[in-house]
VONU-708764 format. One record per residue (C-alpha): x, y, z; residue in three letters; residue number from 1. Coordinates in nm, 2 decimals. Layout:
<<X, Y, Z>, "ALA", NUM>
...
//
This chain:
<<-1.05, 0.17, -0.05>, "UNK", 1>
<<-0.81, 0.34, -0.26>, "UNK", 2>
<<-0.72, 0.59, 0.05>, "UNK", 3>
<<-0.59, 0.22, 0.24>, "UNK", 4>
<<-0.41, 0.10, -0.06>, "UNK", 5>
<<-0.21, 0.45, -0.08>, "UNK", 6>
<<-0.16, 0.43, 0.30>, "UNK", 7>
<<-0.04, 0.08, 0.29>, "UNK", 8>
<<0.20, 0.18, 0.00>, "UNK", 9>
<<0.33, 0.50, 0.28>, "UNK", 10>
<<0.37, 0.24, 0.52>, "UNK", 11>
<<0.60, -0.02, 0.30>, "UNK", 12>
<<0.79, 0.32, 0.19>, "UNK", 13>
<<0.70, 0.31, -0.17>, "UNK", 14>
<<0.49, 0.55, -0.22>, "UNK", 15>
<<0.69, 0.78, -0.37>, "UNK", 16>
<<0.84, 0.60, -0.64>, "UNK", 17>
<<0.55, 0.44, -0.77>, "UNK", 18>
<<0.35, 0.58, -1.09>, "UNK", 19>
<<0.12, 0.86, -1.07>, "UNK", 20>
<<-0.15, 0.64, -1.21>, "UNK", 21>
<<-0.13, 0.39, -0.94>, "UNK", 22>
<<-0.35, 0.21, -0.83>, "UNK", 23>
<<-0.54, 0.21, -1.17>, "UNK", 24>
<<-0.91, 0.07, -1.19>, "UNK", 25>
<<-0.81, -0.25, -1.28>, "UNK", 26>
<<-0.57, -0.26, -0.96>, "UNK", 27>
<<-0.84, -0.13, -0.73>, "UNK", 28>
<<-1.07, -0.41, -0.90>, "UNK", 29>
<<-0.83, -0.70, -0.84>, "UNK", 30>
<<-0.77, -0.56, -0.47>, "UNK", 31>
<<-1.13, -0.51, -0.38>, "UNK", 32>
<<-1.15, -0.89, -0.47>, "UNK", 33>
<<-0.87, -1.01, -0.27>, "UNK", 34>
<<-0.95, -0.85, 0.00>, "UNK", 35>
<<-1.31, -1.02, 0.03>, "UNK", 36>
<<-1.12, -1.40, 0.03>, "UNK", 37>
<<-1.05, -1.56, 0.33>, "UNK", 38>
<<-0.73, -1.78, 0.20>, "UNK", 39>
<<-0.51, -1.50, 0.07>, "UNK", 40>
<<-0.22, -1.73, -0.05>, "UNK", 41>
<<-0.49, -1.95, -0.26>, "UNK", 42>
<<-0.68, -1.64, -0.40>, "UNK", 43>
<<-0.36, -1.47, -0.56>, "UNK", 44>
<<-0.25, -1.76, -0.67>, "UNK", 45>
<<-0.56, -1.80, -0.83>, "UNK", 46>
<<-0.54, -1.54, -0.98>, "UNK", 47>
<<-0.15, -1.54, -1.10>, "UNK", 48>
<<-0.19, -1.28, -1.39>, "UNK", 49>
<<-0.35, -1.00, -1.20>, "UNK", 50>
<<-0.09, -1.06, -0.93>, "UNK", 51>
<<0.20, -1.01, -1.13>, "UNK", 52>
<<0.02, -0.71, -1.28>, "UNK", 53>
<<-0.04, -0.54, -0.95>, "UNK", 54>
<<0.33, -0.63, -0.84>, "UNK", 55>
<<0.47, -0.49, -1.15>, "UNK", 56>
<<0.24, -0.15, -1.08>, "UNK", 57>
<<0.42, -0.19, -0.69>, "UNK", 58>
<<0.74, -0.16, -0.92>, "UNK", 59>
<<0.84, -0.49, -0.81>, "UNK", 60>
<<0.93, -0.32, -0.46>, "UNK", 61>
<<0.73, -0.55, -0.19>, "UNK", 62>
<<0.52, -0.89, -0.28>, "UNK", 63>
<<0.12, -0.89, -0.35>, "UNK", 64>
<<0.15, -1.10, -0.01>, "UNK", 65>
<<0.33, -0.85, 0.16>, "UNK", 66>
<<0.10, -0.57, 0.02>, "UNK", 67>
<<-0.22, -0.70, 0.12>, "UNK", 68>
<<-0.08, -0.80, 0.45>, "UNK", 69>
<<0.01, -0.40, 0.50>, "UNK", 70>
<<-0.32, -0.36, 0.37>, "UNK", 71>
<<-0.50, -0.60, 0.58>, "UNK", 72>
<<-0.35, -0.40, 0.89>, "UNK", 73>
<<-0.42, -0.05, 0.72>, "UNK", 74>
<<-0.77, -0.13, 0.70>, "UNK", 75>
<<-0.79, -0.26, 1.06>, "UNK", 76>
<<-0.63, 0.00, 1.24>, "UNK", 77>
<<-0.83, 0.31, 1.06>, "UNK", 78>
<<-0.68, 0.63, 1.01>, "UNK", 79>
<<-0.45, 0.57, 1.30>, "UNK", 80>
<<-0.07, 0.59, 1.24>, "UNK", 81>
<<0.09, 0.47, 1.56>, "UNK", 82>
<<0.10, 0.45, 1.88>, "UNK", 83>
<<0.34, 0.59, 2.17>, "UNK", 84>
<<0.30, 0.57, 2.51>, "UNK", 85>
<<0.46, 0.75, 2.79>, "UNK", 86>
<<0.37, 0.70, 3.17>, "UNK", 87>
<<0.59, 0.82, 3.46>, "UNK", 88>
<<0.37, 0.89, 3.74>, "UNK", 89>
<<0.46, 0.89, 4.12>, "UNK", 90>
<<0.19, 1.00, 4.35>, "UNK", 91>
<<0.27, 1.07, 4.76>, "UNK", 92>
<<-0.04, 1.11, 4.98>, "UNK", 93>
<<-0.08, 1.15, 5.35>, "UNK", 94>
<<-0.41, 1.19, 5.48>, "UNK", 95>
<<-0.52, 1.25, 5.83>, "UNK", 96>
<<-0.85, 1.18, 6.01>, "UNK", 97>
<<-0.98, 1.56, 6.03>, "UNK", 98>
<<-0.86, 1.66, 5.68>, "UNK", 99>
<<-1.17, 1.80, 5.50>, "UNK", 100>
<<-1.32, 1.66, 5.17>, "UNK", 101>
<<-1.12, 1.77, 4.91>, "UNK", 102>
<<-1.09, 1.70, 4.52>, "UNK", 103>
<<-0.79, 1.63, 4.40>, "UNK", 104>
<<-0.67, 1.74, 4.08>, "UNK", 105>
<<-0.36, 1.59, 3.94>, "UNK", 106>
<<-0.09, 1.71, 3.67>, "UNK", 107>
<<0.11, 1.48, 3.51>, "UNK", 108>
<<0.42, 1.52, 3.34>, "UNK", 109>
<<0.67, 1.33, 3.14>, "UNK", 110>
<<1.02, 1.21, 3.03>, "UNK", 111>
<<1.07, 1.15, 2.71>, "UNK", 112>
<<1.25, 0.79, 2.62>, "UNK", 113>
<<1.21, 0.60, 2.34>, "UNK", 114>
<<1.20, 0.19, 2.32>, "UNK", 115>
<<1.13, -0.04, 2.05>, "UNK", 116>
<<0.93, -0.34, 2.10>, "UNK", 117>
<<0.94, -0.66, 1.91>, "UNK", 118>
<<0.60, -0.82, 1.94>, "UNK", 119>
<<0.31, -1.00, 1.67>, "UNK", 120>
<<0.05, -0.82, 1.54>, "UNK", 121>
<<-0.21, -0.95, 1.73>, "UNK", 122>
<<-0.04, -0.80, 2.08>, "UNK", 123>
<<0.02, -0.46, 1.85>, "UNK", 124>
<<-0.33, -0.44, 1.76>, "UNK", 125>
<<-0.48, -0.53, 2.12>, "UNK", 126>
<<-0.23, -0.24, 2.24>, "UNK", 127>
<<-0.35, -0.02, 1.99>, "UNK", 128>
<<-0.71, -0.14, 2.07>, "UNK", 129>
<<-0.66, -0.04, 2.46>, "UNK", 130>
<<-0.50, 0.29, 2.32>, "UNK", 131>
<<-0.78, 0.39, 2.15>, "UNK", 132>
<<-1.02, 0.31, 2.43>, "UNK", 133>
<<-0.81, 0.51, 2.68>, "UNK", 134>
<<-0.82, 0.78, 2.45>, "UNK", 135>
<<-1.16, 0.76, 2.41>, "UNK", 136>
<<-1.22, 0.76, 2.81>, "UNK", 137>
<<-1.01, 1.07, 2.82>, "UNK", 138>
<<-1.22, 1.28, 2.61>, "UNK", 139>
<<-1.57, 1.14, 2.80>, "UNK", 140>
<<-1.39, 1.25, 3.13>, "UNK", 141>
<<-1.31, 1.61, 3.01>, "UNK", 142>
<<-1.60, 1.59, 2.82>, "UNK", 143>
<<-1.80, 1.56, 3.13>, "UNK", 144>
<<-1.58, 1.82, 3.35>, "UNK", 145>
<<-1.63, 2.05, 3.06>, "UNK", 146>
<<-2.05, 2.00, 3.10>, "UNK", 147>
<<-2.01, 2.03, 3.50>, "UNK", 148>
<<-1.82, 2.35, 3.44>, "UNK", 149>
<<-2.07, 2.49, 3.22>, "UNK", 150>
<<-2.38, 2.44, 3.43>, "UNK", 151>
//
């Protein structure tokens, strides 16, 4: 847990001038019970002192809400950090009626561009989701090649 509340501080940018001691066991403690509520809002407020503890240990930088927003996601995504994606692909075929079976094997290359997008979290994560299971496809399919190659 303590490895997702340091990445969550990396991601808000305020890592770096936070204490060394932070997150101290009583900030892990309060976290680790924030988390587990459903209502967020209702549970810090619940608990006002420990919030304004842990805010003054965030050196007043970001909001508890904000924090275990960036936590919330931190926890959800894993240990992955982003995302890009870069696709340019044009493909030209001409086949006749005599041409013999053939495997094609296919290099792709790309441009480099950059473009920010402005979406909600939900269509973030779903990309990220496909990401990861395109990735994961990837490696099965050179995984595979790999065991054809070997045999």
């Amino acid at each position: 847990m303590e490895l997702f509340v340091l990445s969550a501080c990396d991601r808000l940018g305020i890592r770096k001038v936070l204490g060394a001691d932070f997150p101290t066991d009583e900030h892990m403690t309060f976290v680790e019970s924030i988390i587990k509520q459903k209502d967020l809002e209702s549970a810090l407020k619940a608990k006002s002192e420990e919030t304004e503890a842990l805010e003054k240990g965030l050196e007043n930088l970001v909001t508890a809400s904000e924090f275990f927003d960036q936590l919330k996601s931190e926890m959800e995504c894993g240990s992955y950090r982003g995302a890009t994606i870069r696709m340019d692909m044009q493909v030209s075929t001409r086949v006749m009626d005599d041409a013999p079976d053939c495997k094609l094997n296919m290099k792709l290359s790309t441009t480099s561009w950059e473009k920010k997008l402005n979406m909600t979290m939900a269509t973030s994560e779903k990309l990220l989701f496909e990401l990861q299971n395109a990735q994961r496809v990837l490696r099965e399919d050179q995984a595979n090649e790999l065991e054809e190659n070997n045999k």
